[in-house]
N, C-alpha and C positions, 0 to 999 in steps of 0.2 A: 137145610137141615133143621131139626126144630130140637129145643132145649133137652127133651128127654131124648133123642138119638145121640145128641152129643154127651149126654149122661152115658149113656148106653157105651159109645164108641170109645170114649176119651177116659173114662172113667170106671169102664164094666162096670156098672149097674144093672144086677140082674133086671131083667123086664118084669117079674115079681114085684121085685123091693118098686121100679117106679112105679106101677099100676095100684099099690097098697099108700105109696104116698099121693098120687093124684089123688084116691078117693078117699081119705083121710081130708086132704085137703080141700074139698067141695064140703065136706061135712061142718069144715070151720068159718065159710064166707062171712056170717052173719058175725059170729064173732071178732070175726077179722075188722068188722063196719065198725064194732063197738070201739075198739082200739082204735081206727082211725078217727073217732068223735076226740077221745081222750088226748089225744096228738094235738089234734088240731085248737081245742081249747088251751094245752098247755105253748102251743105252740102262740099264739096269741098274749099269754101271761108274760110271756119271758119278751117277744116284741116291747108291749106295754112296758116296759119297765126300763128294759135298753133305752126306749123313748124318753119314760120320764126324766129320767138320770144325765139324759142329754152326751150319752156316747157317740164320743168322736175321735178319729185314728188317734190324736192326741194321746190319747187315752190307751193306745198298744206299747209304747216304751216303756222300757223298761228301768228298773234301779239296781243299783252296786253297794256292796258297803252296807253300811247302817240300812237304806234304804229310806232316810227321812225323805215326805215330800215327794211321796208316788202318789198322784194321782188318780194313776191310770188303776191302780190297785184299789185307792180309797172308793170309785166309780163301781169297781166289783162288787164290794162288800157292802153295798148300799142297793145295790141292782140286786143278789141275795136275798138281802133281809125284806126288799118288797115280792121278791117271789115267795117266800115263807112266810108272810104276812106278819114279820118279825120285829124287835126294835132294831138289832147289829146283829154283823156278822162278821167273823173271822174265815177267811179264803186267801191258804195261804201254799205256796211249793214247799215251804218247810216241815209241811205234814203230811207224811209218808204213805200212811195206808187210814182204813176205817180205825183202826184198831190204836194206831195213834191219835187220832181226833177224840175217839169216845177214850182214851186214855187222859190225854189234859181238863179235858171236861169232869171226869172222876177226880184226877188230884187238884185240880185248879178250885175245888167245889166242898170239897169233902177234907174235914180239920180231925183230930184225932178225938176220939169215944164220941164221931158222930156214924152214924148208921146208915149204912147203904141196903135198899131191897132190891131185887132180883121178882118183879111182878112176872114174869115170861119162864120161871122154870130157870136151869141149867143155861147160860151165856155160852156163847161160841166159844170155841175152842182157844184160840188165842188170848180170851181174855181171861183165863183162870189163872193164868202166871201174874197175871196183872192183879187183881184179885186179891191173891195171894191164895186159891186155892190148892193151884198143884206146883209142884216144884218148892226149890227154896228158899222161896217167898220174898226173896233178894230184891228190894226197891216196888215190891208189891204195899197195896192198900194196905194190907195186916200188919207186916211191917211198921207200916205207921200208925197204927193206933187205931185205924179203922174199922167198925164191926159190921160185918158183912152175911147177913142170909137171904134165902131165895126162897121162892111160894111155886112149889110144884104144879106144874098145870091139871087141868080136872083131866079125866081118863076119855073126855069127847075133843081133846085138844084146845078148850077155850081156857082163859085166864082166869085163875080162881078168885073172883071179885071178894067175897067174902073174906075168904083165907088173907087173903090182901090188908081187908082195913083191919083184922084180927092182929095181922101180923104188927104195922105201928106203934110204933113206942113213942114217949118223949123225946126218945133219942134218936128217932128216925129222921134226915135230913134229906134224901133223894130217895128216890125211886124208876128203877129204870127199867124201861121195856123194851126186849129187841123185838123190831116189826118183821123181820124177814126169818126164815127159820133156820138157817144154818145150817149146820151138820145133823140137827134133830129133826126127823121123818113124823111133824106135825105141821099144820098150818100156819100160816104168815097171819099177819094179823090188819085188818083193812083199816082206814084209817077211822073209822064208824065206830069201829069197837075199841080203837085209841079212846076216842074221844068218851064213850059210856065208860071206859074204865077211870078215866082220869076224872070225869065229876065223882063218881065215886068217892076217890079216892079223897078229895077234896069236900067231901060232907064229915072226913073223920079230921082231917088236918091240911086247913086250908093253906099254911106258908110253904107245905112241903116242895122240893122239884123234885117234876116230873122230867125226864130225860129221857130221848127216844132215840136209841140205837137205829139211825134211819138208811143205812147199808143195804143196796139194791131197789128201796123202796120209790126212788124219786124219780116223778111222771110219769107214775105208772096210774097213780089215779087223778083228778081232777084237783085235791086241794092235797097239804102236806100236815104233820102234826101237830108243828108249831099253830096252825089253822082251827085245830078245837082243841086246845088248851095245855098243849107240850110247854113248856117254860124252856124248853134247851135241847137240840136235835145234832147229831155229827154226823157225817157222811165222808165219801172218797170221792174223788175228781178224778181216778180212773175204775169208777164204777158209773151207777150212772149217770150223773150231771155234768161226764166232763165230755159225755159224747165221742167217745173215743180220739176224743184229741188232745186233751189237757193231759202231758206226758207224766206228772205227777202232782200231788196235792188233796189237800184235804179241807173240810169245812166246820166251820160250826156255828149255829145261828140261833138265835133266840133272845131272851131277855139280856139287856145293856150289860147289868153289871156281870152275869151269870158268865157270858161271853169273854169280858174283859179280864173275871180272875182265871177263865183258860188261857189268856193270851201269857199270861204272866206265870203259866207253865213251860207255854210254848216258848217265851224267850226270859223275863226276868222281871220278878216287882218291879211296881213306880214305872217302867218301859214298855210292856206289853204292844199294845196294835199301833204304836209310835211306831215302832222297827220292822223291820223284814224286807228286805230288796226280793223284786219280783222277777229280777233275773233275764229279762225280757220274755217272759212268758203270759203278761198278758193278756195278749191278742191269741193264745191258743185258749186262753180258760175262759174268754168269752166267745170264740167259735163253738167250741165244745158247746158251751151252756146254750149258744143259739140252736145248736142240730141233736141236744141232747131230746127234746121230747120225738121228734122225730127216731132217731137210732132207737129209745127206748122202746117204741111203737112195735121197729124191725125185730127190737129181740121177746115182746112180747108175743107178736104172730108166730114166731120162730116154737118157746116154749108152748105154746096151742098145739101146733102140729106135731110136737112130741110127744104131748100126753095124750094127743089124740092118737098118733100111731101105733105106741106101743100098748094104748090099752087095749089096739083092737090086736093086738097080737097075743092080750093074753096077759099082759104084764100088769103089777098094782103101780100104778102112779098119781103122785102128790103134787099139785091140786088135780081134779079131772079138768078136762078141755077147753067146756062152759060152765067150769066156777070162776067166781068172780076172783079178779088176780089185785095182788096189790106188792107184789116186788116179780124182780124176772125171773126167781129161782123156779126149775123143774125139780121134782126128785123120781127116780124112778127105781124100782124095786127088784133087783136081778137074783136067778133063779141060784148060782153060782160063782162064786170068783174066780173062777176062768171068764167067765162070761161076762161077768163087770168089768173086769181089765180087757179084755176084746172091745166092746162096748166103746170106753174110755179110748182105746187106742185109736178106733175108727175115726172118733170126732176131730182126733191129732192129725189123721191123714186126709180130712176135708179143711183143714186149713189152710190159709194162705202165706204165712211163714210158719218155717219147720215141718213142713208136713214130709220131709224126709224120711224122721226121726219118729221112737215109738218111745212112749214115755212107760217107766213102770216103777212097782210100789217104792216110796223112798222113807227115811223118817222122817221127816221137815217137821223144820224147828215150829218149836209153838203147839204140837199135833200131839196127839197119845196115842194115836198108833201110826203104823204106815199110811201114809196118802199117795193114791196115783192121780197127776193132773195132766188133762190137755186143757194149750194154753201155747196155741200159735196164734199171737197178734202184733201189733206194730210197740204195744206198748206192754214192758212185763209185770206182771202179774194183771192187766187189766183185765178188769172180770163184766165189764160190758161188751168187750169182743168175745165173739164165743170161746167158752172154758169147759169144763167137764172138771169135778171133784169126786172123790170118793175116799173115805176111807174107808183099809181095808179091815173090815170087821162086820161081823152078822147085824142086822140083816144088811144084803151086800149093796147098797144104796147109790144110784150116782147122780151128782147134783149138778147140771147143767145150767148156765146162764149165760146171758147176753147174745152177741151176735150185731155187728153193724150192717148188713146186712142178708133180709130176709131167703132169697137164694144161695147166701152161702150158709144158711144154717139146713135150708131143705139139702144143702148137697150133704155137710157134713155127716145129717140123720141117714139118707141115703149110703154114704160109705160105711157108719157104723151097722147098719141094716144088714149091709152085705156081707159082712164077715159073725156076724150071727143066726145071720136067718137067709141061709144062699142053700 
């Protein structure tokens, strides 16, 4: 029996939907090589570095308690900062999501009537509570003294470099970019154009930080922000870098001291990256980081084939197929919200946990409006196993990412296919 009969048999897959994805997927080979170069150089970086650092199972125990005198953790944080071409780094199970990392990095950083910009337009949705732009601003930036605005993007999607150094004041202290697009149906930003914005930015006010909201972006290209002149980067450990294995955690890496006053969000002045037991976890956060550019690879091929499939069926989708990619997020453009929740649900029923269940619109916290998520994987909320987002509001948009592997994202687009287009 060959892979599409048992699509066919096991899974009713119209013979349609497969014949539209096999040749979708001859059309991406070449593309598919480019990612496997990517892979394989980051695959190499992250060796290199295990190597330098001299990791040894030693180095898997774990700590309790205070956690003074983890090793095996201190090994981590140092294997990081030479993947990031960094001074230090904090990698830690006590930071929960993205949205906590770029959270202590903001208050660990930012003192009151100093200025935070917003280079990227409108920040993801989660972080305006943070902010303090929506809600009741309860233990938000504003809250504290902080004055916060943002520089709208030009109307072609790039970063208004200009509007940018306009925007600086005496009292600007950071400036932050998010690289990957979020809930906004514009472009991610590659690390090339990090890099021209941030000298920019540094011909008007050289001491400034630059901090790059780096959520979904990591091994998706060859080098990272910290690499042409980010001063301070956060990420999640169950997004990309943890390779779908590290069950929770979070990062942050860049300049010594910039690092050390987020630690001292994360636990306590004078204490900071002294504490933290690592719980025995690890030997997953360095599995993860070994098979992380690999898995990245699978959910990058995965988002090719989708924006290749449904562009040829007619649909607008964000980035096209062979543009150059620099996080795993898809977006793709639905004609209806019947059909975005269809859509959405399909991907929930090519999972490999919960594919029971159909997910539909809910409020979840943090959102301004309803969001529907599929999001059956081993770890929850991991958004490097394949996910599906949308919120529901015009235009009806759904954001696909991740996938550990590249046959269970062909099958999920195949179920979602079939219940739209059968």
């Amino acid at each position: 029996m060959t892979s599409q009969e048992f699509l066919k048999n096991n899974f009713n897959i119209p013979p349609k939907v497969i014949e539209l994805i096999e040749s979708a997927e001859k059309s991406c080979l070449d593309i598919f090589k480019k990612i496997d170069e990517i892979v394989e150089y980051n695959q190499y970086k992250v060796i290199y570095h295990f190597q330098k650092n001299k990791l040894s199972d030693i180095h898997f125990n774990g700590t309790t308690g205070y956690g003074y005198g983890d090793i095996g953790r201190d090994v981590i944080e140092k294997i990081y900062a030479g993947i990031f071409g960094a001074e230090d780094a904090l990698v830690r199970p006590q930071i929960v999501s993205g949205t906590h990392a770029i959270s202590i990095v903001l208050f660990g950083n930012l003192k009151p009537n100093e200025e935070l910009i917003s280079a990227s337009g409108k920040p993801y949705d989660t972080l305006e509570e943070v902010i303090g732009i929506k809600g009741e601003g309860r233990g938000s930036l504003r809250e504290c003294g902080i004055i916060y605005k943002e520089v709208p993007l030009l109307e072609n999607g790039e970063m208004d470099v200009e509007g940018i150094k306009k925007a600086i004041t005496s009292k600007t202290k950071m400036i932050m970019i998010q690289r990957s697009k979020g809930y906004d149906y514009r472009k991610s930003f590659t690390i090339a154009e990090i890099g021209e914005v941030i000298k920019e930015i540094r011909k008007v006010k050289e001491d400034i930080i630059v901090f790059v909201d780096n959520c979904y972006g990591e091994f998706t290209e060859k080098k990272e922000p910290t690499e042409v002149g980010a001063d301070i980067v956060a990420g999640s450990l169950i997004k990309n870098i943890g390779g779908g294995i590290a069950p929770t955690g979070g990062y942050v890496v860049g300049k010594k001291e910039l690092v050390e006053n987020a630690s001292y969000k994360l636990y306590a002045p004078g204490i900071g990256k002294e504490v933290g037991p690592s719980l025995g976890f690890n030997r997953l956060i360095l599995q993860g980081l070994f098979f992380a550019p690999k898995v990245v690879g699978e959910a990058l091929k995965g988002a090719v084939l989708l924006s290749k499939v449904m562009s040829d069926l007619g649909y607008e989708v964000l980035p096209e197929y062979n543009e150059e990619r620099t996080d795993i997020v898809q977006a793709v453009k639905f004609r209806t919200e019947k059909e975005l929740i269809s859509f959405i649900q399909g991907i929930q029923l090519g999972s490999y946990v919960d594919a029971h269940v159909l997910p539909e619109p809910w409020d979840m916290p943090g959102y301004q409006d309803k969001v529907i998520m599929a999001a059956g994987g081993f770890i929850q909320g991991s958004s490097i196993e394949l996910s599906a987002d949308a919120p529901i509001r015009e235009p009806y948009t759904a954001y696909v990412q991740g996938g550990l592997s590249y046959p269970q994202v062909k099958l999920a687009i195949s179920i979602a296919l079939s219940r739209i287009y059968s």
